[in-house]
VEXVEX-366429 format. One record per atom (N, C-alpha, C): x, y, z; residue number from 1; residue in one letter. Coordinates in pm, 1 decimal. Example, Ala and Ser with C-alpha at 12.3 -4.5 7.8 and 13.67 -1.06 7.14 Angstrom:
2
          u          v          w    nr   rest
     1319.0     -569.0      780.0     1      A
     1230.0     -450.0      780.0     1      A
     1320.0     -330.0      780.0     1      A
     1285.0     -225.0      708.0     2      S
     1367.0     -106.0      714.0     2      S
     1290.0        3.0      787.0     2      S
END
This chain:
102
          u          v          w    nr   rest
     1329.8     -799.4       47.6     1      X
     1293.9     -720.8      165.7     1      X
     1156.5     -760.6      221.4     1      X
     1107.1     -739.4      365.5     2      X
     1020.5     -782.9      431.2     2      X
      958.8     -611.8      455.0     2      X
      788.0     -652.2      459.2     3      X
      782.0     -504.5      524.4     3      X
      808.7     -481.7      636.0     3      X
      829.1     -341.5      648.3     4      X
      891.3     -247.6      749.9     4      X
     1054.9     -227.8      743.5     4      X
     1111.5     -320.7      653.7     5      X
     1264.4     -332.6      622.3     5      X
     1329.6     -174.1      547.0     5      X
     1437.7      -95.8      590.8     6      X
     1445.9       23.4      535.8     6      X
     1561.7      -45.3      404.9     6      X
     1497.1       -1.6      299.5     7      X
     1602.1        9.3      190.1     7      X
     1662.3      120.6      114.8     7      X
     1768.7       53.9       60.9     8      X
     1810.7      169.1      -68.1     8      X
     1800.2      137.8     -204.3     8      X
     1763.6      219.9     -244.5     9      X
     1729.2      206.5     -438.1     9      X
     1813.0      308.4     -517.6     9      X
     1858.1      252.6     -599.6    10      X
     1918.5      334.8     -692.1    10      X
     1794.1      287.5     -799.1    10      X
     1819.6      385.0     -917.4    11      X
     1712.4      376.0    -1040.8    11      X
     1713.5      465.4    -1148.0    11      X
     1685.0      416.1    -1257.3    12      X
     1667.0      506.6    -1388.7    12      X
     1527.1      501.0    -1408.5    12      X
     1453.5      555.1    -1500.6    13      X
     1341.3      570.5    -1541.4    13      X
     1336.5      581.3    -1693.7    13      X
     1272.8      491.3    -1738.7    14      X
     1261.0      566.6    -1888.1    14      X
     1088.9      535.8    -1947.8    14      X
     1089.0      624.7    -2056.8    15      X
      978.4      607.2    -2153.6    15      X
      994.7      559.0    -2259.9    15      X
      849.8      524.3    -2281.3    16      X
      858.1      416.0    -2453.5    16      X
      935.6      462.2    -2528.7    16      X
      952.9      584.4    -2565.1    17      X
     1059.0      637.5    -2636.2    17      X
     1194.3      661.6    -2631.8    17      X
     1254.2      559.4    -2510.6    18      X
     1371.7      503.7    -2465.8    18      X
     1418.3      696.8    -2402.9    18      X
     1367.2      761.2    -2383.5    19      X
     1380.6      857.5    -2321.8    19      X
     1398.1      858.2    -2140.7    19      X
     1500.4      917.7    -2089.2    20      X
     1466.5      879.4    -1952.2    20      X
     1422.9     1026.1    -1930.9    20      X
     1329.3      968.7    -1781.0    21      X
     1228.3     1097.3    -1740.7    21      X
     1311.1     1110.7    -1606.2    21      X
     1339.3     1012.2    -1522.5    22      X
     1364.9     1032.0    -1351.7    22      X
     1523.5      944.9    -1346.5    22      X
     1566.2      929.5    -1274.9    23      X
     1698.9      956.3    -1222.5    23      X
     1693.5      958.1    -1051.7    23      X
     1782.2      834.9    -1023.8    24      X
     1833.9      892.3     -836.3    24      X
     2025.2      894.8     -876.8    24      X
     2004.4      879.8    -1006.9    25      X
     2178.5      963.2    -1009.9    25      X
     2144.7     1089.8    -1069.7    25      X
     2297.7     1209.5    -1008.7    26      X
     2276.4     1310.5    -1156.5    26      X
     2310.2     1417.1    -1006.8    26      X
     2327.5     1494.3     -979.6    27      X
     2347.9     1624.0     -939.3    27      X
     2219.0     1668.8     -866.4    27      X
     2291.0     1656.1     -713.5    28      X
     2161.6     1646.1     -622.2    28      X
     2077.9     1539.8     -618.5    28      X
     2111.5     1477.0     -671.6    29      X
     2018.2     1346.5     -644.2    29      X
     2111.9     1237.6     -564.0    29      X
     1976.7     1135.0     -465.8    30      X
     2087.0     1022.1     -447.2    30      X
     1992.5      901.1     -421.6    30      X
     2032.1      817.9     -409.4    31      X
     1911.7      663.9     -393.5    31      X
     1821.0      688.6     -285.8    31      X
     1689.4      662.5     -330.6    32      X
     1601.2      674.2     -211.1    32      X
     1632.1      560.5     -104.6    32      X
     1536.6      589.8      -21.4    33      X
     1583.2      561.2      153.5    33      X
     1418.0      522.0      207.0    33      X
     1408.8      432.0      234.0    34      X
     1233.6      381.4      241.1    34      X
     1230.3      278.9      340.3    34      X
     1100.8      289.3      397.2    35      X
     1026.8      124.8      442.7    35      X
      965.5       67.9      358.8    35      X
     1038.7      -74.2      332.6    36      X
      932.8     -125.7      219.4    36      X
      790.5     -187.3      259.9    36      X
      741.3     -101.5      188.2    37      X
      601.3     -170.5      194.6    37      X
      501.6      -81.2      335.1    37      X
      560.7       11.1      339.3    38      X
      528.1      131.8      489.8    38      X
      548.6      262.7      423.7    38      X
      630.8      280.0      342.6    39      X
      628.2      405.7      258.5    39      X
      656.9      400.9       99.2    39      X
      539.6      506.6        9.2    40      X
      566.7      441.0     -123.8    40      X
      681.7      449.9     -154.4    40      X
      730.0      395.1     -267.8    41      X
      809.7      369.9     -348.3    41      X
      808.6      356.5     -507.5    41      X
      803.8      505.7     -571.0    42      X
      765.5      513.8     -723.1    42      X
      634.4      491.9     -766.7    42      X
      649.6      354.5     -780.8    43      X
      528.5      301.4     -811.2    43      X
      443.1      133.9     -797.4    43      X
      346.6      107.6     -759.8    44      X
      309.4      -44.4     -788.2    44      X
      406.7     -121.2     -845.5    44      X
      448.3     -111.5     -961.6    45      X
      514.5     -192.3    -1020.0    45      X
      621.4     -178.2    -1021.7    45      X
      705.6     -104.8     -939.7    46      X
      823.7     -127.6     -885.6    46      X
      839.4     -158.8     -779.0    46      X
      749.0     -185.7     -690.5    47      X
      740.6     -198.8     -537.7    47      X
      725.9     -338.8     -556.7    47      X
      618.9     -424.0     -647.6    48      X
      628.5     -583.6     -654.6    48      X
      769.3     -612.0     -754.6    48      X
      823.2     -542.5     -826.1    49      X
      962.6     -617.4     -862.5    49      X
      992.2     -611.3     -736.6    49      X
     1073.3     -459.5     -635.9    50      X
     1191.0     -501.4     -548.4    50      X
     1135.9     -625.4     -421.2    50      X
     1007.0     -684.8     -413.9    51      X
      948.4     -786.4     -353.4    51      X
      988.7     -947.7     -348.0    51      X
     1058.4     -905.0     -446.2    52      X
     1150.0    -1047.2     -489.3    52      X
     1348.3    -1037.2     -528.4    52      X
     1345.2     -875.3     -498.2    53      X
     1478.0     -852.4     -562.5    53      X
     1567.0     -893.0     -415.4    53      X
     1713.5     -959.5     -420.0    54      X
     1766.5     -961.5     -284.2    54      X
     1871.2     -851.4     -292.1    54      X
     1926.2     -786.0     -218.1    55      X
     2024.4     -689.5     -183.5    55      X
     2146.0     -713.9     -281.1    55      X
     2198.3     -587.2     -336.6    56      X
     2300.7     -603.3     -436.7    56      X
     2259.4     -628.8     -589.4    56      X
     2106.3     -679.9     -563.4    57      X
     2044.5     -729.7     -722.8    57      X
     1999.8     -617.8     -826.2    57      X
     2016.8     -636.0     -937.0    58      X
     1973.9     -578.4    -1061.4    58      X
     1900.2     -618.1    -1159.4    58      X
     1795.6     -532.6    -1187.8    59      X
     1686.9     -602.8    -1251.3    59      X
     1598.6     -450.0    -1324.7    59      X
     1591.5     -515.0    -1442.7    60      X
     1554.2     -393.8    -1538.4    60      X
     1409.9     -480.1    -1614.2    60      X
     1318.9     -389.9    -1535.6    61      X
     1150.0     -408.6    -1537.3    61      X
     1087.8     -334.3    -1660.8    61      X
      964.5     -361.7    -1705.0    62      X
      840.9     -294.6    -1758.9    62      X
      759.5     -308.8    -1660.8    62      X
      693.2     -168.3    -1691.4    63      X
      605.7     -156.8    -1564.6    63      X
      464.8      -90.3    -1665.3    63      X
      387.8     -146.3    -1710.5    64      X
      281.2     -101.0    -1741.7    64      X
      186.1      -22.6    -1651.2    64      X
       99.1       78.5    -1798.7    65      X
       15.1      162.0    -1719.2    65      X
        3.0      180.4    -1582.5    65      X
     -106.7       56.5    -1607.0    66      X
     -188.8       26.9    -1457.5    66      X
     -126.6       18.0    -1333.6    66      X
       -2.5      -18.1    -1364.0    67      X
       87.8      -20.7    -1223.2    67      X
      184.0       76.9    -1252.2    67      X
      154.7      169.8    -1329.3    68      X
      249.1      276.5    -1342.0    68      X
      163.1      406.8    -1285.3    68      X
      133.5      519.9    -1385.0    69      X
       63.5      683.1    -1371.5    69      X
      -23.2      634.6    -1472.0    69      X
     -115.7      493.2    -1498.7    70      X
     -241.4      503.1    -1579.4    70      X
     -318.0      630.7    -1666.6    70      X
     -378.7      624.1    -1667.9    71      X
     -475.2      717.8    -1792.1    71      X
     -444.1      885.5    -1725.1    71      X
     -408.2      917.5    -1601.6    72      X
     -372.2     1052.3    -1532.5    72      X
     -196.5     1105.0    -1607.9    72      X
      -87.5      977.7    -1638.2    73      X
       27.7      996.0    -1660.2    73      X
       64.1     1107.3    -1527.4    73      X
      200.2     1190.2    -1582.9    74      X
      220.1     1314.1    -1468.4    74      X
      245.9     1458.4    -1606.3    74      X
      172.9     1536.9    -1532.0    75      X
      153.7     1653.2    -1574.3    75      X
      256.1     1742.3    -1509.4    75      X
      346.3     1842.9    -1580.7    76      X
      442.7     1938.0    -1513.8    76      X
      407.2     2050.5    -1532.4    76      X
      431.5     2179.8    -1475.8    77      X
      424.4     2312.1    -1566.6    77      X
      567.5     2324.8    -1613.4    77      X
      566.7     2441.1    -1702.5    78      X
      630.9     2490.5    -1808.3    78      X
      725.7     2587.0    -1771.9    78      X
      791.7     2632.3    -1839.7    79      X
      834.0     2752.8    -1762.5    79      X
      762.9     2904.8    -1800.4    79      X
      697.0     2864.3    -1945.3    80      X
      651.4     2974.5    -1977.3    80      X
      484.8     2947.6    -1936.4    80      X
      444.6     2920.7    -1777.6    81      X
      349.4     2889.7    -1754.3    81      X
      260.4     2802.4    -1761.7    81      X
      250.4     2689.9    -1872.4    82      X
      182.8     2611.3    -1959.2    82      X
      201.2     2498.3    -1834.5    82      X
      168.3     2386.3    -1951.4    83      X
      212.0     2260.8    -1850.2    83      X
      224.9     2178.7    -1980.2    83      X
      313.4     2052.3    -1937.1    84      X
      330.6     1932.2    -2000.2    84      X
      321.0     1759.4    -1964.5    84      X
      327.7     1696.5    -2034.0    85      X
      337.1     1569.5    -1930.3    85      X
      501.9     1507.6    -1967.0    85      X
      538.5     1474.4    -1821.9    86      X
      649.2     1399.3    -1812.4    86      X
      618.3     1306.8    -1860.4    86      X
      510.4     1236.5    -1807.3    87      X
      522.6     1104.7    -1816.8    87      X
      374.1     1094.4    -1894.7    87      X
      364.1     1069.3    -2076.5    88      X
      240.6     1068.0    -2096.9    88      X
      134.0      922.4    -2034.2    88      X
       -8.5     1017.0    -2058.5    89      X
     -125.9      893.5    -1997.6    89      X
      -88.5      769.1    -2052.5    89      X
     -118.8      646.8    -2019.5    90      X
     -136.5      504.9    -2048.3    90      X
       24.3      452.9    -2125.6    90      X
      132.7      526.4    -2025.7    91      X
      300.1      468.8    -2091.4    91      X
      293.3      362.8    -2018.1    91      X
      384.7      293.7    -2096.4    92      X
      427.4      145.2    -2028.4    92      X
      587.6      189.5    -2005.9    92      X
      629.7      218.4    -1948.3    93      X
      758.3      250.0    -1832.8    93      X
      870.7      138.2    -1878.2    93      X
      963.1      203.4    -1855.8    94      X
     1094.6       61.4    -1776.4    94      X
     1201.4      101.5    -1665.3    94      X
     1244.9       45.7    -1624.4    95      X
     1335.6       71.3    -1543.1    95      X
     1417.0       26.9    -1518.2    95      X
     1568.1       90.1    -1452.0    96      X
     1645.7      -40.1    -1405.4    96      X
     1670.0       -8.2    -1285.3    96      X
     1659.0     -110.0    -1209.3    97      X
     1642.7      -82.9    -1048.8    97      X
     1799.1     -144.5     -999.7    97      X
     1834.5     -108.1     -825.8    98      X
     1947.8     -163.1     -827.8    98      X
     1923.7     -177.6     -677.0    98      X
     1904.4     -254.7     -651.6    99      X
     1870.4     -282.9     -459.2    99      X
     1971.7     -266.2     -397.2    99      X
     2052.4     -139.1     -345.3   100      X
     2192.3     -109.0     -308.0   100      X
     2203.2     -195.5     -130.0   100      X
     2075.7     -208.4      -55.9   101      X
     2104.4     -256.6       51.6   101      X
     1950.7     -296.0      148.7   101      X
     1905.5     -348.7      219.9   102      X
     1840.1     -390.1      333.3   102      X
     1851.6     -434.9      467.6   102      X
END
C-alpha cells in the first residue's frame, strides 16, 4: 500500500505468553478500515510490516517493545474497580496480519 491508500486488515494479537490480547475476529468485531499511513494503525510495527505486505498477503510478525506499547504497555480497569495491564510494559508482541484488500 501507498500512503493515503484505504485498506483492510484482519489480525490477531498475541503476548509472550502465546496468549492473545486483541482480535478483529470474534463477535462484533470486524477488520479495520484505514488510510495507510494517514490514520494509525495498531502500532509502529505493524504499520512498517503492512509497508511491504501486497493485498491478499499473510504474514505473522514480532513486534518489539519499542515499536509496540514500550515501558507504558496498556493499562485496563477492572471490574471490581482496580486496573490491570492488557498488554504488560516492555512485551515483545506477535501477530498475524492478513492484508484482506487495497
Amino acid at each position: 500500500p501507498q500512503a493515503g491508500d484505504l485498506i483492510k486488515l484482519k489480525y490477531k494479537a498475541y503476548l509472550p505468553s502465546g496468549q492473545m490480547f486483541d482480535s478483529s475476529e470474534g463477535p462484533g468485531r470486524k477488520p479495520i478500515a484505514a488510510k495507510f499511513k494517514k490514520q494509525p494503525i495498531l502500532n509502529p510495527g505493524v504499520e512498517e510490516a503492512l509497508a511491504t505486505m501486497k493485498e491478499g498477503g499473510k504474514r505473522v510478525i514480532q513486534v518489539p517493545p519499542a515499536m509496540a506499547y514500550g515501558e507504558k504497555g496498556i493499562k485496563i480497569e477492572t471490574k471490581d474497580g482496580g486496573s490491570e495491564y492488557l498488554v504488560p510494559p516492555n512485551a515483545k508482541l506477535q501477530y498475524e496480519l492478513e492484508l484482506l484488500s487495497v
